[in-house]
N, C-alpha and C positions, 0 to 999 in steps of 0.2 A: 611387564607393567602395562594396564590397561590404556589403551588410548582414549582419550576424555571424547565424549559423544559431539560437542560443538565441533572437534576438528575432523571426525568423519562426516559430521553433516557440509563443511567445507569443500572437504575433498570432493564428495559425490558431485557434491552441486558445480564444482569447478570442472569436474569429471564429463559431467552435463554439457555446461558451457564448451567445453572442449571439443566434446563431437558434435555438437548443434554446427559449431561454427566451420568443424573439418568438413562436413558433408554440407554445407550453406551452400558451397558451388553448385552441387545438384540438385538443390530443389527450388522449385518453382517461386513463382511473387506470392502466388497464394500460400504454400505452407512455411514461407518465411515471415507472413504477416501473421498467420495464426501465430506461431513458434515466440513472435518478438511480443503479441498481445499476452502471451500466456506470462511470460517472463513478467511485463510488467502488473500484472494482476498478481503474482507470486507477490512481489515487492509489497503491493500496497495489501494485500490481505496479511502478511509477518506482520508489517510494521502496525495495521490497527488492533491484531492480534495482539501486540507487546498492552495495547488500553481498553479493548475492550476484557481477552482471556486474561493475559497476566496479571494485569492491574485488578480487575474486576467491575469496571468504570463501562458507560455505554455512551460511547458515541455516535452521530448519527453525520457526524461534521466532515468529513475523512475528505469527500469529493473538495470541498473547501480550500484545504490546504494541496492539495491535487492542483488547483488552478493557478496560488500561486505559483506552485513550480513552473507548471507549465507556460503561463505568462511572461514574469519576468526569465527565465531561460531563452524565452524566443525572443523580447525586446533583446536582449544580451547580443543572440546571434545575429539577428536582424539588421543591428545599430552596429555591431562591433567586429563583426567578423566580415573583411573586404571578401569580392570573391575572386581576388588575385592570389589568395594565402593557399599555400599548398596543402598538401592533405594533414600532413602532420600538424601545421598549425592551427588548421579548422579544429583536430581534434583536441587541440588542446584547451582553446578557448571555447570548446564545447565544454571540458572540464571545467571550465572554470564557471559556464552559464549554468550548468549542472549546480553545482556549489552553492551558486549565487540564488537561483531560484529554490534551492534545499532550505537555505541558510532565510531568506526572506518568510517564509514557509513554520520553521522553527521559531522565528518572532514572533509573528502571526500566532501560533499555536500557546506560544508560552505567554502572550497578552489574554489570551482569550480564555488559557484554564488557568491563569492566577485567579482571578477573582468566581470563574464559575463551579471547579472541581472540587470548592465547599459544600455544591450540592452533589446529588446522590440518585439513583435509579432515574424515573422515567422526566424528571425535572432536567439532570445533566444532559439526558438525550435531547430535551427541547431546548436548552439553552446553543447546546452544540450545533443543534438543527439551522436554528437562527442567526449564528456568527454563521455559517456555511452559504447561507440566501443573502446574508448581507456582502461576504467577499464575492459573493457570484453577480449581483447587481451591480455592487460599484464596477467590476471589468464591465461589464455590461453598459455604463452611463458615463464610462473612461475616454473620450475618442484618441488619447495618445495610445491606447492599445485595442485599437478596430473599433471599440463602442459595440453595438450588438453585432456586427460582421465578425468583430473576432480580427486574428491575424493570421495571415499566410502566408507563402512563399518561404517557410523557412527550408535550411538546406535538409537532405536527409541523412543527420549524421548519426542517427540511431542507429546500430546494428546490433546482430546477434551477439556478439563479442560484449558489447558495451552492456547488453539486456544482463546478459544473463551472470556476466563481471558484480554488476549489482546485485543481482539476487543472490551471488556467492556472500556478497559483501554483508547484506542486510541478515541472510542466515545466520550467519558467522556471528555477529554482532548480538543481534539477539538472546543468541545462542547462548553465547558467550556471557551476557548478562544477567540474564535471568539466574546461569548456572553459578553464580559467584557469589561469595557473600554478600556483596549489597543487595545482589537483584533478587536472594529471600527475601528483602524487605519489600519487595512487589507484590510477591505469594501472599506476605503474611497480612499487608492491605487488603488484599482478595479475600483471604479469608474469614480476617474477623479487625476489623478497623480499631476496635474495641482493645481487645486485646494487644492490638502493635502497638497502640497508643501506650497501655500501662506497660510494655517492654520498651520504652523511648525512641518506639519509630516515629517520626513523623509522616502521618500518612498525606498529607496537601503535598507535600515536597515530593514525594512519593509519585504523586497522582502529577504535577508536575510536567516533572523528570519525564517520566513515560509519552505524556502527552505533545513534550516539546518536541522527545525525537520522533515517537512517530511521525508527528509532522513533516520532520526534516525528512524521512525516510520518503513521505508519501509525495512531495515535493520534488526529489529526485526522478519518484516514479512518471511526477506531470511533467519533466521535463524531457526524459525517455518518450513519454506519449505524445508531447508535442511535435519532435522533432521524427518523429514515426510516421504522425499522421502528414505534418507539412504544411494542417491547418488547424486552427482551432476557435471555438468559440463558447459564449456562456453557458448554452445547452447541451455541450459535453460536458457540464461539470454540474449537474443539478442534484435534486433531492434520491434521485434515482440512482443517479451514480452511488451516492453515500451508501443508499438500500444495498444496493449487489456488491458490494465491499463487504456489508455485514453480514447478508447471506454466505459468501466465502467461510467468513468466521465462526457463524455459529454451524455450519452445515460440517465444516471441520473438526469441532469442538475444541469449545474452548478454550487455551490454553496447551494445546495441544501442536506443535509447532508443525510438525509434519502433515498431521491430518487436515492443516490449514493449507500447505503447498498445494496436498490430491484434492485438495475442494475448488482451489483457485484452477488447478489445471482441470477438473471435470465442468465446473460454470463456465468457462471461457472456451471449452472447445465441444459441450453438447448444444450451443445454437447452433456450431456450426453442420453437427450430425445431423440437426431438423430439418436442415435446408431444404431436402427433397420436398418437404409438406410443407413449403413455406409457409401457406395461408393461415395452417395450423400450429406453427412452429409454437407461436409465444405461450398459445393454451394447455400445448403439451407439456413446452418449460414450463409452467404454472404448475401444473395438474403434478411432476414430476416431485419439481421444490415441497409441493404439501403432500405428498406421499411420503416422502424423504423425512421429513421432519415428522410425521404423524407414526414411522415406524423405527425412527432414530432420531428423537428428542433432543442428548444428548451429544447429538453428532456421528456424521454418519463415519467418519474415521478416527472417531473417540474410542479408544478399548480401553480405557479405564474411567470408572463410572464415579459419580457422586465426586466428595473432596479430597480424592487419594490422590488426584491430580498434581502433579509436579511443576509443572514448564519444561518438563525437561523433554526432547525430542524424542 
C-alpha cells in the first residue's frame, strides 16, 4: 500500500527538524540564526501559499497578520511569563503565547476577508494591502506595545526544535488539506469560481477558510520571529515584508507546496551568500529575482506547467 505523499512530506521535514537540532551543539550563532530564519520563512511562505496558489486569491497582507502574532506573543511572554519559571514552564507558556498570538492573527484575518474576498485579482491585493498598513500603524500609535519602539527584551525561547516542530506542523496540515476532499474545493475555487459555484461550492467560504488559517499559520510564524529576534518593531512588518513573502510563492510556483519550501530556503539564504559584495548585494538580488522570473515565469520549482497543477506536493 502506497504511503499517502502528506505523510512522507511529514516525516522528511521531522527528519529535517531532527538533525538540525541533533548537530544545533556544533554550530555557530550565525548558522543557527540563518537555519531558525529559514524555518520561519518556510512557515509563512506554506501558509500564503495555501491563498495565494491554492486558493487562487492574491494577497499582499501576509506581513499583517505576521505582526499580530508577533506582538501579542511577546505582550503574552513579557506580562506573563515570571523569570523565576523553569525552563519547562517558559516553554510551555510560550506555547500557549504561540497559540494566543496565532489565534488573534486568525480573527484578524477572518474580519478582514469576510467582507473583502468578494473581490478578485488586483482589487483583493489592494484591499489586503491596506488592512496590512493599517494593523501595522495602529502597533505603531499603541504605546501599551512600545508605540513606534516596538518591544523588547523578550526571552529567547525560539529554537530550532520549536522552528522547525512548526514547519513539520504547517506541511503536514496543508498537506493534508489540500489533499482531502474538502481541500478540492480550494483547487476548484482556483480554477474556475464559475464552475464550483454551479457544482454547490461556495467559493467566499472557500476563500474564507483558506484566508483565516493562513493567517493563523502566519501568526505563529511572528511569534517564532519575535521571540528569535528578542525585539521587534512596526518596520519589521511593512509592505516589503508582504513583497518577499510573495516573491517566495510565486518564484516557487504556485501551488506547488514543495517548490514553495526551495524558494523560501534559496530567498532567505542568498542575501546571506551576497555578503562578500555587500555594497552590491541588494542589485544582484534584484538583478537575480528578474532573471529568475524573466526565464521561469511559472516558477522556478514548478515542473508542472499551465492548470495540470494539483496542490499536491
Amino acid at each position: 500500500m502506497p504511503v499517502p505523499r502528506q505523510h512522507v512530506a511529514l516525516l522528511a521535514t521531522l527528519a529535517l527538524a531532527g538533525a538540525v537540532t541533533a548537530f544545533g551543539g556544533s554550530l555557530n550563532a550565525y548558522h543557527l540564526d540563518v537555519a531558525m530564519n529559514v524555518g520561519i520563512a518556510i512557515i509563512l511562505a506554506v501558509s500564503l501559499n495555501l491563498v495565494n496558489g491554492h486558493t487562487g486569491q492574491f494577497s499582499l497582507g501576509h506581513a499583517g497578520f505576521m505582526a499580530v502574532g508577533a506582538y501579542l506573543s511577546s505582550a503574552f511572554t513579557l506580562r506573563l511569563v515570571p523569570a523565576s519559571a523553569s525552563a519547562f514552564e517558559q516553554h510551555l507558556l510560550f506555547f500557549a503565547a504561540l497559540l494566543t498570538g496565532a489565534l488573534a492573527a486568525a480573527v484578524a484575518g477572518f474580519l478582514i476577508g469576510l467582507p473583502s474576498l468578494r473581490l478578485k485579482g488586483d482589487y483583493l491585493a489592494l484591499i489586503t494591502l491596506g488592512f496590512a498598513e493599517i494593523i501595522r500603524v495602529v502597533f505603531q500609535n499603541t504605546p501599551a506595545l512600545g508605540g513606534a519602539i516596538g518591544l523588547n527584551g523578550m526571552a529567547p525561547l525560539t529554537t530550532i526544535a520549536w522552528t522547525f516542530g512548526w514547519v513539520a506542523v504547517t506541511v503536514f496540515t496543508v498537506s493534508c488539506l489540500i489533499n482531502s476532499t474538502y481541500g478540492r474545493g480550494f483547487l476548484a475555487v482556483r480554477d474556475d469560481e464559475i464552475a464550483a459555484s454551479a457544482s454547490g461550492i461556495n467559493p467566499t467560504r472557500y476563500k474564507v477558510v483558506a484566508f483565516t488559517l493562513g493567517a493563523f499559520v502566519a501568526g505563529i510564524a511572528g511569534g517564532l520571529f519575535a521571540h528569535h529576534q528578542l525585539a521587534i518593531d512596526p518596520r519589521g512588518f511593512d509592505f516589503f515584508r508582504s513583497v518577499e513573502i510573495v516573491v517566495m510563492v510565486i518564484l516557487g510556483g504556485r501551488g506547488n507546496t514543495l517548490g514553495v519550501i526551495l524558494a523560501a530556503v534559496l530567498l532567505t539564504l542568498l542575501p546571506e551568500f551576497l555578503r562578500p559584495v555587500a555594497e552590491y548585494r541588494m542589485v544582484l538580488y534584484a538583478a537575480l529575482l528578474i532573471g529568475l522570473m524573466l526565464l521561469r515565469p511559472q516558477g522556478v520549482f514548478n515542473l508542472r506547467l499551465g492548470r495540470s497543477a494539483t496542490g499536491k506536493i
